[in-house]
MARDREN-555151 format. One line per 2 residues: number of its first residue (from 1); their letters; for each residue x, y, z of N, C-alpha, C. Coordinates in steps of 0.001 Angstrom, whole numbers. Example, Ala and Ser with C-alpha at 12.3 -4.5 7.8 and 13.67 -1.06 7.14 Angstrom:
2
1 = AS = 13190/-5690/7800/12300/-4500/7800/13200/-3300/7800; 12850/-2250/7080/13670/-1060/7140/12900/30/7870
***
This chain:
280
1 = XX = 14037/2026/-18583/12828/1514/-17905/11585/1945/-18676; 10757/966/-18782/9275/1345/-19772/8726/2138/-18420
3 = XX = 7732/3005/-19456/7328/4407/-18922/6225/3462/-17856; 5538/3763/-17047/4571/3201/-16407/3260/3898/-16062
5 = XX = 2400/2539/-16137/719/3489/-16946/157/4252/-15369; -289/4941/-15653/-1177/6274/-14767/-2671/5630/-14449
7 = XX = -3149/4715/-13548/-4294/4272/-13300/-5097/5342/-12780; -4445/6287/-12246/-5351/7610/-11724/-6130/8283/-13162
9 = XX = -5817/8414/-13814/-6004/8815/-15222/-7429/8183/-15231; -7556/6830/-14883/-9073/6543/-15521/-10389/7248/-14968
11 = XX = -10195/8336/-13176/-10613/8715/-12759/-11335/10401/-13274; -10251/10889/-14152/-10286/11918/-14578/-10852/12011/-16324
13 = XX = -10802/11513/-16976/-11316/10933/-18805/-12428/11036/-18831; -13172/11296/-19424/-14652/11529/-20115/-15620/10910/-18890
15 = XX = -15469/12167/-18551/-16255/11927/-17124/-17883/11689/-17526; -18650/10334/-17642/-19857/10459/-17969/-21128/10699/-17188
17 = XX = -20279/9918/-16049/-21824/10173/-15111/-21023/10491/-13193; -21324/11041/-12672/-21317/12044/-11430/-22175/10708/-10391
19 = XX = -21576/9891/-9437/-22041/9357/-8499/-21752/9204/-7341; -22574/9617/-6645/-21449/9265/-5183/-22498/9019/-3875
21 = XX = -21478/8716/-2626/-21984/8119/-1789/-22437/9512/-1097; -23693/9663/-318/-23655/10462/683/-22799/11199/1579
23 = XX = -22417/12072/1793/-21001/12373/2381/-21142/12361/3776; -21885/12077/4420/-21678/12062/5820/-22939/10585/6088
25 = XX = -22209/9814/7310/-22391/8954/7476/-23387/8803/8476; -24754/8267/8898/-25759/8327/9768/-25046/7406/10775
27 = XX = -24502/7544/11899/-24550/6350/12929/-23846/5344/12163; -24541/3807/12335/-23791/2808/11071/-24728/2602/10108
29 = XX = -25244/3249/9051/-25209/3462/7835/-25205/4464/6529; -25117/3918/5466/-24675/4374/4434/-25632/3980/3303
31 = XX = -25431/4682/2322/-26182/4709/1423/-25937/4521/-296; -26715/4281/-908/-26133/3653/-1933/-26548/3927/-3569
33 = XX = -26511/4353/-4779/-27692/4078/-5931/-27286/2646/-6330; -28898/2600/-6509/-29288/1108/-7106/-28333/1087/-8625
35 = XX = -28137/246/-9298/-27446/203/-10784/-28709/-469/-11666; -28697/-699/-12602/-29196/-1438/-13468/-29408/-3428/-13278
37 = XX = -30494/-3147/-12969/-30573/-5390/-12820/-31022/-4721/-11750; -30264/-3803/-10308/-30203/-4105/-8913/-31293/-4236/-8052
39 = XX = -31722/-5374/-7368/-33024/-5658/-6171/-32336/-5571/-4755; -33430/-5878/-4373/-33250/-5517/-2364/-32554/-6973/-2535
41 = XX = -32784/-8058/-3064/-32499/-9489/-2716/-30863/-9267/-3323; -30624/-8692/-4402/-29325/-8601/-5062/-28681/-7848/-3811
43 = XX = -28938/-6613/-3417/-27875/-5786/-2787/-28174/-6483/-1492; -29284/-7515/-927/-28738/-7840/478/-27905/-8974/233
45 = XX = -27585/-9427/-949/-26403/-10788/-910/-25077/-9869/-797; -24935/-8967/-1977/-23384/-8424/-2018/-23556/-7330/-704
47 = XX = -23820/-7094/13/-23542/-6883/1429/-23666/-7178/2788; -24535/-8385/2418/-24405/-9587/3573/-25610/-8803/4808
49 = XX = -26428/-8282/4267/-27538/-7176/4894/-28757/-8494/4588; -29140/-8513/5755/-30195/-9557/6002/-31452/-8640/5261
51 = XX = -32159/-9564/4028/-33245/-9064/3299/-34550/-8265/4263; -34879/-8856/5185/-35822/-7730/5895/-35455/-7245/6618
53 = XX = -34450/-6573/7060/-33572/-5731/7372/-34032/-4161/6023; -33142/-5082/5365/-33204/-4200/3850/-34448/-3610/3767
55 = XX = -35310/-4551/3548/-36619/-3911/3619/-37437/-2934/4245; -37083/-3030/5394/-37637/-2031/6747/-37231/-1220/6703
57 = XX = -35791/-730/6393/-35123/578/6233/-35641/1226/5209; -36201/512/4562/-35815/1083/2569/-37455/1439/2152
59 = XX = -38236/698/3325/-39953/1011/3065/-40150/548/2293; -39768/-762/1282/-40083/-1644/80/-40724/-2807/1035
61 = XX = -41968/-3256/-187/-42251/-4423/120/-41923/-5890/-872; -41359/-4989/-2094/-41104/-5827/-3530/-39249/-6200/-2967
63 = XX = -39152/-7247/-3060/-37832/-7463/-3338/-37032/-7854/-4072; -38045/-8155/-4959/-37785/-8497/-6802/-37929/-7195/-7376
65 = XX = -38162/-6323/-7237/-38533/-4887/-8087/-36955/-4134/-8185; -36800/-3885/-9667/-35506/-3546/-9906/-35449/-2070/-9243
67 = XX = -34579/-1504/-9167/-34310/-387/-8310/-33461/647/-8836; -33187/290/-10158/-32378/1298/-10795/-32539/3565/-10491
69 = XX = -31105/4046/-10266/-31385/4795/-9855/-31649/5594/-8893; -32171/4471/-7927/-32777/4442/-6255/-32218/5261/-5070
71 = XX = -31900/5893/-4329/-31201/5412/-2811/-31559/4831/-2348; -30569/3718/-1722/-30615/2405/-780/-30106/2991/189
73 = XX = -30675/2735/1140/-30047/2882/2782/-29663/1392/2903; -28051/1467/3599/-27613/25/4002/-27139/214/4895
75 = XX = -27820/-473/5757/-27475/-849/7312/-25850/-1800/8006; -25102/-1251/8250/-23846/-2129/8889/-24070/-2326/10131
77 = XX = -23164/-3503/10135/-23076/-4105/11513/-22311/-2833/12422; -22784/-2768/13807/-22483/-1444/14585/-20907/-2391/14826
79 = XX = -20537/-3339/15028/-19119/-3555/16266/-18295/-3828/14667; -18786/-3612/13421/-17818/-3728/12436/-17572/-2677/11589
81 = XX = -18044/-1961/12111/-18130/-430/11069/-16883/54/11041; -16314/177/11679/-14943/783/11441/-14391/121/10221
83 = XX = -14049/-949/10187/-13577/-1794/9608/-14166/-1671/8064; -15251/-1557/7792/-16278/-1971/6811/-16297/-562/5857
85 = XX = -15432/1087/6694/-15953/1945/5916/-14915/3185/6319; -14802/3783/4876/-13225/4840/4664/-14071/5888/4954
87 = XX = -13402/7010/5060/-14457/8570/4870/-12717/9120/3899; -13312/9418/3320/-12513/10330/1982/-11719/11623/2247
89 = XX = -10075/11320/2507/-9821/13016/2591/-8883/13074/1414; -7963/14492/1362/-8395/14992/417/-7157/14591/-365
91 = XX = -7478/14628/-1448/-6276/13594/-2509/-6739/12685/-2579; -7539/11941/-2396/-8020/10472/-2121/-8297/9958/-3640
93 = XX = -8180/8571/-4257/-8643/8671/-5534/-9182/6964/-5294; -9798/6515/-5339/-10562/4778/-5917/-9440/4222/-5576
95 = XX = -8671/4579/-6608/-7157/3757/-6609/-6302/3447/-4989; -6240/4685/-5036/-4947/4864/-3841/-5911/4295/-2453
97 = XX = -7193/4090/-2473/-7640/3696/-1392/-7729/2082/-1226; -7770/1898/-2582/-7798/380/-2786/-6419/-424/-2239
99 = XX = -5437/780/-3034/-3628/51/-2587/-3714/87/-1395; -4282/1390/-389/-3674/1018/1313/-4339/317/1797
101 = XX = -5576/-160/1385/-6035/-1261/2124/-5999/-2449/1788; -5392/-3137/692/-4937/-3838/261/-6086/-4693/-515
103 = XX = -7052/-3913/-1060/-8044/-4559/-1602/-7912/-4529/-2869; -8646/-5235/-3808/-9179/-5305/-5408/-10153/-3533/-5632
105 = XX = -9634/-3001/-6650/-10255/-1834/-7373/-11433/-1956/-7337; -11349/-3362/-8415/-12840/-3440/-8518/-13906/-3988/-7935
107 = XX = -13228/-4442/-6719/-14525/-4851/-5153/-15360/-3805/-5025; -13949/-2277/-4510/-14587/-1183/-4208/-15257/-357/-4921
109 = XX = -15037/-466/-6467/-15884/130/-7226/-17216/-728/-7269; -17350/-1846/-7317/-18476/-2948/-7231/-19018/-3009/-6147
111 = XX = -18654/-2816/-4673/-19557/-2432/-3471/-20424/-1207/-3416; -19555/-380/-3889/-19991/988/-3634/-20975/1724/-4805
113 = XX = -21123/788/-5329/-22209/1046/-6955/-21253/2160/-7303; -20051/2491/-7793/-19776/3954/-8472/-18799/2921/-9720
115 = XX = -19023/4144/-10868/-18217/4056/-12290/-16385/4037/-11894; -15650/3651/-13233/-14362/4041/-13154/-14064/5284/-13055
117 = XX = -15085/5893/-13835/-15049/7312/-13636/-15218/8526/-12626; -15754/8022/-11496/-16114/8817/-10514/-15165/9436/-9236
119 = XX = -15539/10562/-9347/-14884/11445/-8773/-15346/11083/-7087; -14131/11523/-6728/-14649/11185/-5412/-14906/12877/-3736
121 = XX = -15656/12620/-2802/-15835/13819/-2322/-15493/13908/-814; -14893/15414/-609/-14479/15514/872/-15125/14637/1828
123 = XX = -14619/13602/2519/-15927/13044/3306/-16871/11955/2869; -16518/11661/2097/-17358/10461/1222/-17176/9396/2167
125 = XX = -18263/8773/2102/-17859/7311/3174/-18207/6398/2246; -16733/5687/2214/-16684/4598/864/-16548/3098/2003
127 = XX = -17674/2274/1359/-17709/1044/1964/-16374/157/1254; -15355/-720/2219/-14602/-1682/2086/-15007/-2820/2096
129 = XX = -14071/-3735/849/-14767/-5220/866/-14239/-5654/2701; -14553/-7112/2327/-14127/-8023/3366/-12790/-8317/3038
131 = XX = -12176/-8463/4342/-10613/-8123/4142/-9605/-6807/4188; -10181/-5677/4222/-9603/-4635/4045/-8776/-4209/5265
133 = XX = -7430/-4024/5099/-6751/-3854/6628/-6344/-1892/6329; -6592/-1776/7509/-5972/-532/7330/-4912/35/7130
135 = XX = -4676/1618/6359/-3565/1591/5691/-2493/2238/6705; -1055/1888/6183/160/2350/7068/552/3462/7253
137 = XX = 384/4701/7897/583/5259/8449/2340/5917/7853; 2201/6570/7248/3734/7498/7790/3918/7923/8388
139 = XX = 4832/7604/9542/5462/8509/10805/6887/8627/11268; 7384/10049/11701/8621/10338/11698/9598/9458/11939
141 = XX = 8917/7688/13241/10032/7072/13386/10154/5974/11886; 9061/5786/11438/9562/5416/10016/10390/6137/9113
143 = XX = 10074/7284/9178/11528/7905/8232/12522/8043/8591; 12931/8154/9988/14144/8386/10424/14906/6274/10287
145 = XX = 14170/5513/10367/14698/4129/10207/15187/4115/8862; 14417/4834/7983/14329/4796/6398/15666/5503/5895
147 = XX = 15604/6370/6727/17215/7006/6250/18615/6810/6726; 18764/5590/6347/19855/5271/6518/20852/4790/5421
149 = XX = 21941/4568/5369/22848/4035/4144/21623/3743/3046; 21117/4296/2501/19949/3228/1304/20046/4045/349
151 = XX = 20277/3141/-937/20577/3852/-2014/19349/3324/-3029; 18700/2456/-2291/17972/1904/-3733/16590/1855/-2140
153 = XX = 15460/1527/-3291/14075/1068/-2566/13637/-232/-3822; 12897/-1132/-3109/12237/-2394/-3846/10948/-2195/-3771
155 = XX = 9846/-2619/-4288/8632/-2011/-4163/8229/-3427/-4205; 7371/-4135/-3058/6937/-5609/-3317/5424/-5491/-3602
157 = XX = 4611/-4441/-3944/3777/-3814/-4425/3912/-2685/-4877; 2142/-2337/-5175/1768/-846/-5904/2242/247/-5611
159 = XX = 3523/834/-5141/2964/1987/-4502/3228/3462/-5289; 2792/4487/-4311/2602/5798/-4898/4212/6159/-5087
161 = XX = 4415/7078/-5849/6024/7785/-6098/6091/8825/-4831; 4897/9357/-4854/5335/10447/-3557/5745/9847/-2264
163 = XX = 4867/8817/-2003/5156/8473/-623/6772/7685/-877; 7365/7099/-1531/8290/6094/-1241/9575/7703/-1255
165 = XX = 9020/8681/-1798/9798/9859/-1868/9841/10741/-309; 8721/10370/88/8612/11032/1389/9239/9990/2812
167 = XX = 9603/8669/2424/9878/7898/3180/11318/8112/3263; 12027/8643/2181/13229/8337/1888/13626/9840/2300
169 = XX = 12612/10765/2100/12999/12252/1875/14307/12779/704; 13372/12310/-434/13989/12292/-1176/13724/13046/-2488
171 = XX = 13509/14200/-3385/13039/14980/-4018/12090/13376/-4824; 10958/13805/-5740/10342/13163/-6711/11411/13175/-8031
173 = XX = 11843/14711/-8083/12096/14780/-9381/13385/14136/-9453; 14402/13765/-8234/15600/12806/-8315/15494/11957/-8646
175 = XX = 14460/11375/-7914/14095/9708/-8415/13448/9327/-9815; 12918/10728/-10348/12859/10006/-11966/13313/10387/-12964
177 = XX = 14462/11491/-12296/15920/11638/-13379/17245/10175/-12914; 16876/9576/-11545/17915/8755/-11662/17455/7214/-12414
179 = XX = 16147/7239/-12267/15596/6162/-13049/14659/6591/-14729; 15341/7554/-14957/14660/7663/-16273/13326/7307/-16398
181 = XX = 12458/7750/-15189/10582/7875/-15261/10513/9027/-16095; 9359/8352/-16780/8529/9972/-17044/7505/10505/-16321
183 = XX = 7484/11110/-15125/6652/11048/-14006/5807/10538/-13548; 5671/9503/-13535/4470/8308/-12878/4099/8699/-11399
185 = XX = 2808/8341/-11491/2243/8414/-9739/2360/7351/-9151; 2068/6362/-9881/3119/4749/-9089/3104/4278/-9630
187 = XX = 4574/3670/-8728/5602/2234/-9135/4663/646/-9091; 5439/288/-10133/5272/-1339/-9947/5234/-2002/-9102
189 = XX = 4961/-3298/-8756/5506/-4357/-7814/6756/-4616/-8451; 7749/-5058/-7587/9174/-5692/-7610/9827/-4795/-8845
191 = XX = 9933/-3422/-8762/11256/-2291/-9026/12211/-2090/-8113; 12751/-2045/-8580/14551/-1595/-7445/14541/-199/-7883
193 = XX = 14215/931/-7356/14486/2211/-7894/15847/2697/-6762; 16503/3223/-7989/17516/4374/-7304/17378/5501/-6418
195 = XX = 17615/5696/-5718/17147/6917/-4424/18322/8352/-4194; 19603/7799/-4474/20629/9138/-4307/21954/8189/-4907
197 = XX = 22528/9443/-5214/24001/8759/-5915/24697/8300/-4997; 24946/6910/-5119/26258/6170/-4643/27798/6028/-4977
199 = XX = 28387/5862/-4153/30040/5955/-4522/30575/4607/-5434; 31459/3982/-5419/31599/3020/-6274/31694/2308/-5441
201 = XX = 31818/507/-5410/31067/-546/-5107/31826/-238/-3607; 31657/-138/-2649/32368/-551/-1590/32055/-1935/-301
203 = XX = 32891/-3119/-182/32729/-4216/519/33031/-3779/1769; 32840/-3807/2918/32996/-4216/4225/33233/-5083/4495
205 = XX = 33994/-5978/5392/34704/-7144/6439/33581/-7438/7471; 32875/-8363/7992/32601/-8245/9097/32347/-10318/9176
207 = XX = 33372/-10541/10275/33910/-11869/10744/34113/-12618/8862; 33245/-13488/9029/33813/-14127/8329/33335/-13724/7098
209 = XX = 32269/-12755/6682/31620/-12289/5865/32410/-10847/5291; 31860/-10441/3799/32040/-9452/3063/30743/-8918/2979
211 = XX = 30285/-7139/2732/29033/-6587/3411/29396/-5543/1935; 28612/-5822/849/28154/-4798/-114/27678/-3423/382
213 = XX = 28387/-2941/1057/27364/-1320/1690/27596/-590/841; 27341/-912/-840/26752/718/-1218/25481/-51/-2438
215 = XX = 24801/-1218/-1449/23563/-2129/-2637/22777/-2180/-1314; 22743/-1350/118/21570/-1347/922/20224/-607/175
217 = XX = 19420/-2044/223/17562/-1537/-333/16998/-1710/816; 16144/-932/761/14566/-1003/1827/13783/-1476/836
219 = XX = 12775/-2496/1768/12199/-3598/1438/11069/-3146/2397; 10328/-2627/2478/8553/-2886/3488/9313/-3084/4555
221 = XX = 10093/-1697/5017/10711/-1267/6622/12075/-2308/7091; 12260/-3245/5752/13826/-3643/6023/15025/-3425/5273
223 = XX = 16282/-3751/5697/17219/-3485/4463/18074/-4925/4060; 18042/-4823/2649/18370/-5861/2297/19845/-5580/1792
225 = XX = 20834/-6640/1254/22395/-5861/511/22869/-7254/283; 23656/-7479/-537/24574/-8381/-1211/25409/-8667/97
227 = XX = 25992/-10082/70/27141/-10394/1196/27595/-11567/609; 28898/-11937/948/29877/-13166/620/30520/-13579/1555
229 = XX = 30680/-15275/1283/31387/-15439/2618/32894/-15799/2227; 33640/-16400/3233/35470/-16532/2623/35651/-16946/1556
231 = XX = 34348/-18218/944/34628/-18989/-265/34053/-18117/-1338; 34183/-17044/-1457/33366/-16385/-2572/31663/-16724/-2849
233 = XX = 31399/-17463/-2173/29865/-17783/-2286/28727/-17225/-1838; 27943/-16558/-3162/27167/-15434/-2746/25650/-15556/-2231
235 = XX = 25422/-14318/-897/24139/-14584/-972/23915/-12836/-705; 22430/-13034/50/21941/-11645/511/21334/-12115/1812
237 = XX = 22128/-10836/2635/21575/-10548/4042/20622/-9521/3916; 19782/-9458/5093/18876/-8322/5303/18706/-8137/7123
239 = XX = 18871/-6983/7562/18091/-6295/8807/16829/-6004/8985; 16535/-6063/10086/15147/-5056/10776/15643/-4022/11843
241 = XX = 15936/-3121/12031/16303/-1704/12861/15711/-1938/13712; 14159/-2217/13461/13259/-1816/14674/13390/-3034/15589
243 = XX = 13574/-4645/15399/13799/-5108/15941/14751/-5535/16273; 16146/-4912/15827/17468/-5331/15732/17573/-6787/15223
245 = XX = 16853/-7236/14695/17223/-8814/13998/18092/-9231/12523; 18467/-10230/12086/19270/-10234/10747/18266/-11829/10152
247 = XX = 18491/-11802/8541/17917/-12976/7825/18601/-13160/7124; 18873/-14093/6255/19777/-14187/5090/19326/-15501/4465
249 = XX = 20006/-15287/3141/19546/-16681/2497/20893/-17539/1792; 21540/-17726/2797/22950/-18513/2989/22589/-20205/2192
251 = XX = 21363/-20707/2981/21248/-21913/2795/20568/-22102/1276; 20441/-20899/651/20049/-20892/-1158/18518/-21789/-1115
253 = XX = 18002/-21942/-320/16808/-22415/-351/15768/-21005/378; 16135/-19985/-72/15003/-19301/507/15702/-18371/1693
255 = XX = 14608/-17250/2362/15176/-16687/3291/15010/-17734/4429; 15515/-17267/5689/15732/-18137/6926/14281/-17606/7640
257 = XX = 13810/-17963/8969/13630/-17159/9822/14768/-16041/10195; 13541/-14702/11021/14922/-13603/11397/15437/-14438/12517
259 = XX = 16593/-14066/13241/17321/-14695/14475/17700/-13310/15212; 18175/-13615/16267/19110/-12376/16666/20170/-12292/16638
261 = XX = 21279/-11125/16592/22652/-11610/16522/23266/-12383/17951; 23906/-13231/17360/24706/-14347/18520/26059/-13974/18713
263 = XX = 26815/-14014/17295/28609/-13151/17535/28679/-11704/17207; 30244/-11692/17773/30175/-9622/17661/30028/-9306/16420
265 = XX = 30334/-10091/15014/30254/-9190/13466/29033/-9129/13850; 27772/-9464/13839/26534/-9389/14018/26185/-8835/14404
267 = XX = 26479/-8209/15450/25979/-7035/16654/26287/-5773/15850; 28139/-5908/15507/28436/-4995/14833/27581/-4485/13594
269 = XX = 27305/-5722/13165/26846/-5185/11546/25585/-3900/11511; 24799/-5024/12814/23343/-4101/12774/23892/-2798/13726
271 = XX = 24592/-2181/14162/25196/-1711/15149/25575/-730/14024; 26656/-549/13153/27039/242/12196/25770/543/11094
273 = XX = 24989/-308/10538/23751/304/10009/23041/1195/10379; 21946/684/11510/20863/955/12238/20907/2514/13032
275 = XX = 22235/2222/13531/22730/3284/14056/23192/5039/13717; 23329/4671/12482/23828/5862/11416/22894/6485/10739
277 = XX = 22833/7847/10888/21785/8293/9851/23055/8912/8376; 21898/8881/7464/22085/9420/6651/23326/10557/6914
279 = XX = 24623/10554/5761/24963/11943/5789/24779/12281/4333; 24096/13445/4410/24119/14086/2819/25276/15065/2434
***
């Protein structure tokens, strides 16, 4: 596997210039330095801050007057603020805030007037573009779903090595002696990484189907695995635990909708998965 690049890295490199947001947040607003070019008319378009608004806060009467340098006070909407703004704890990096909320890097570096370079601070209240959903939460009943028969993880995004390590409870340093990493802080989109040693291929029976149980992946809280039916004709099934449902892509045009199980292999199947934790 090619080694994979360290985007955190750009945070830490020839650190040139020191910028940041105010660390504590007034009510609903926040504050900003002006950049180079930047006017009251420029920063009330890229934040959707009505120009005399801008003005009144900011005690300007020029709204053509460049502002380089400046503090801007920017006013948010009070019933959207949550939504509109992170506060920084600790580990936090540009990057990793961008992946859980599922935004562009460079929105948030481009909203928030700060460099690639900038460090970020306990408490920082970093403004989110439009669109930003909040990030997922690790919690015990996610790991305990997570540990089950799974020998592999799929990554359908960015994510961090620690967390898919903490989901799995699974050392770091296993997962990049079994995949030959050279310690990366995150994975690709669409890797299949190895998670713990498996036995050799073993099929399961269930009705009319054959059940690959030692190719169960987690997929973004599901498990996916190889299956065949009497005619040798292959596809892949997948579960949801949490909702007890099954999908598959039998009809080779794609996955299905989930369904629920209707006959007993079905019940069984998710029944013998879902049900089992991990034995180490």
């Amino acid at each position: 596997m090619k080694k994979i690049a360290n985007p955190i890295n750009l945070f830490y490199i020839n650190i040139l210039l020191f910028l940041s947001i105010f660390t504590s947040q007034v009510k609903s607003e926040t504050k900003i330095i002006a950049k180079n070019g930047d006017t009251l008319i420029k920063i009330s378009q890229q934040y959707g801050v009505p120009l005399k608004e801008l003005m009144y806060k900011n005690n300007f009467n020029n709204a053509t007057k460049t502002l380089e340098g400046k503090v801007i006070l920017i006013p948010l909407k009070n019933n959207d603020n949550k939504n509109l703004t992170y506060k920084v704890n600790e580990g936090d990096t540009l990057y990793k805030i961008a992946r859980e909320h599922n935004v562009s890097l460079k929105d948030i570096i481009s909203i928030n007037n700060l460099e690639n370079h900038s460090y970020l601070k306990l408490n920082q209240i970093i403004i989110l573009p439009k669109g930003a959903v909040y990030k997922k939460l690790i919690n015990n009943q996610d790991i305990k779903l997570a540990r089950k028969k799974v020998f592999y993880h799929q990554t359908s995004k960015t994510e961090e090595l620690s967390t898919i390590a903490e989901i799995h409870q699974v050392p770091i340093g296993e997962i990049n002696t079994f995949n030959r990493l050279n310690n990366p802080i995150a994975i690709n989109p669409n890797v299949k990484l190895k998670l713990r040693e498996n036995k050799a291929s073993k099929w399961l029976k269930y009705g009319p189907l054959i059940i690959n149980w030692s190719d169960w992946t987690y997929l973004d809280g599901n498990y996916i695995t190889q299956a065949k039916t009497k005619k040798n004709t292959s596809f892949y099934i997948a579960l949801s635990c949490k909702k007890r449902v099954l999908n598959n892509t039998l009809d080779k045009v794609g996955w299905t909708n989930w369904y629920f199980p209707k006959t007993d292999f079905e019940f069984n199947l998710i029944n013998d998965f879902c049900d089992q934790e991990l034995k180490n």
